[in-house]
C-alpha positions as CSV (number, residue, x, y, z in Angstrom):
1,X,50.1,-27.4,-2.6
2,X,53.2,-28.8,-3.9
3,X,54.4,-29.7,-0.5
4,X,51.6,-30.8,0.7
5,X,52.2,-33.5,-2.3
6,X,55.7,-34.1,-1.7
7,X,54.8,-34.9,2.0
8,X,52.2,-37.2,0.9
9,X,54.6,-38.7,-1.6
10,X,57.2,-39.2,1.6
11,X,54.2,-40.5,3.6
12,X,53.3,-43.2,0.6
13,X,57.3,-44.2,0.2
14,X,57.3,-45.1,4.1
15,X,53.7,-46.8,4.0
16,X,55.6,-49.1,1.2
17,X,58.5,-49.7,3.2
18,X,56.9,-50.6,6.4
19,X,54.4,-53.2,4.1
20,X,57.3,-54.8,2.4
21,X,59.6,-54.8,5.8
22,X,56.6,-56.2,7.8
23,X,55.8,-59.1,5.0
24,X,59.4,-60.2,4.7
25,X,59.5,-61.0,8.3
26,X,56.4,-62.5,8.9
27,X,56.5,-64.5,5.9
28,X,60.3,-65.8,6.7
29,X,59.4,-66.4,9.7
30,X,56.0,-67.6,11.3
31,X,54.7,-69.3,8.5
32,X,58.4,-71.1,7.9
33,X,58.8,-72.0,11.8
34,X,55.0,-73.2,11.8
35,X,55.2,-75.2,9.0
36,X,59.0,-77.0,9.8
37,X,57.6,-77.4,13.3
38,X,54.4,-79.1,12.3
39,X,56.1,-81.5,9.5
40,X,58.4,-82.3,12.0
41,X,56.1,-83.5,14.4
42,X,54.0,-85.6,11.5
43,X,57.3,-87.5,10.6
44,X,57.9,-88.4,14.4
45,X,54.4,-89.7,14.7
46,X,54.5,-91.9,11.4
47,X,57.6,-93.0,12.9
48,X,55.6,-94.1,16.0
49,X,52.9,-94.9,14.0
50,X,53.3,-98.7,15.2
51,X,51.4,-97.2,18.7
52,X,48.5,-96.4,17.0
53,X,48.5,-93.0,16.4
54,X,46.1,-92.1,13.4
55,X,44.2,-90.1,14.8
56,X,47.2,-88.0,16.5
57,X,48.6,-88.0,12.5
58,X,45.2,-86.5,10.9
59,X,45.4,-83.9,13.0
60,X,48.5,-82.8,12.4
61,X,48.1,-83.6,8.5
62,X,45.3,-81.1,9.1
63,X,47.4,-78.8,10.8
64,X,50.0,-78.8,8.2
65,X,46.9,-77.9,5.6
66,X,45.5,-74.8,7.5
67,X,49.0,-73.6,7.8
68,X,49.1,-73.6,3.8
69,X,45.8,-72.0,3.5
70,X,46.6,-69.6,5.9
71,X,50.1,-68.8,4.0
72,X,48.1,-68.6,0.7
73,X,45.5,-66.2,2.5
74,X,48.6,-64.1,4.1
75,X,50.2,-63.9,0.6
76,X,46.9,-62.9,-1.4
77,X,46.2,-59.8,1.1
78,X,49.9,-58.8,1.1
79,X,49.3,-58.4,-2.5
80,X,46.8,-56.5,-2.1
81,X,48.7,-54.2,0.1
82,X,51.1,-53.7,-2.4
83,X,48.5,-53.0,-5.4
84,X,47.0,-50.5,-3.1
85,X,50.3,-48.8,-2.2
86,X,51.3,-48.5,-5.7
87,X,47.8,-47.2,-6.9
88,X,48.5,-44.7,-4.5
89,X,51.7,-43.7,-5.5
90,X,50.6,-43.6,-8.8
91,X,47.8,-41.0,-8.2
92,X,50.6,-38.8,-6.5
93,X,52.2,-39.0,-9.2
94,X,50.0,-37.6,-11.6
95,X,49.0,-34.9,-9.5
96,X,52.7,-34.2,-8.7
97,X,52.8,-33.8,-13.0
98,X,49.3,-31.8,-12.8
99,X,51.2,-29.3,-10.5
């Protein structure tokens, strides 16, 4: 029984690292390269903005405003993630105490 723990506890510690390994890099980089992409092209069009382009800038302002909520949705599961992952570990660690 006690292995059978100590492999779960291994299990969990690899879970955590593989969470935290996968939100570092999507967060540093699809939501960053997304974002700098999209306020890039918004301050080209107000540059242009002389042309008419209003419409071309509302969609991109919307753009830039999904991205955010997307990031804030990304974030809030990824929490989640973590709470769960460290519930878990704490259960294994009280039955690793029962034992």
């Amino acid at each position: 029984m006690n292995e059978t723990c100590l492999l779960m506890q291994q299990s969990q510690a690899i879970e955590q690292t593989m969470i935290r390994a996968m939100n570092a890099a999507i967060n540093q980089s699809m939501f960053g390269t997304c974002m700098k992409l999209t306020e890039q092209l918004y301050f080209i069009v107000v540059k242009l903005k002389a042309y008419e382009f209003d419409e071309l800038l509302q969609q991109i302002n919307l753009q830039v405003q999904f991205l955010t909520e997307s990031h804030t949705e990304y974030l809030k599961h990824q929490d989640e993630l973590e709470s769960i992952s460290i519930k878990q570990t704490q259960a294994l660690n009280q039955i690793m105490d029962i034992f």
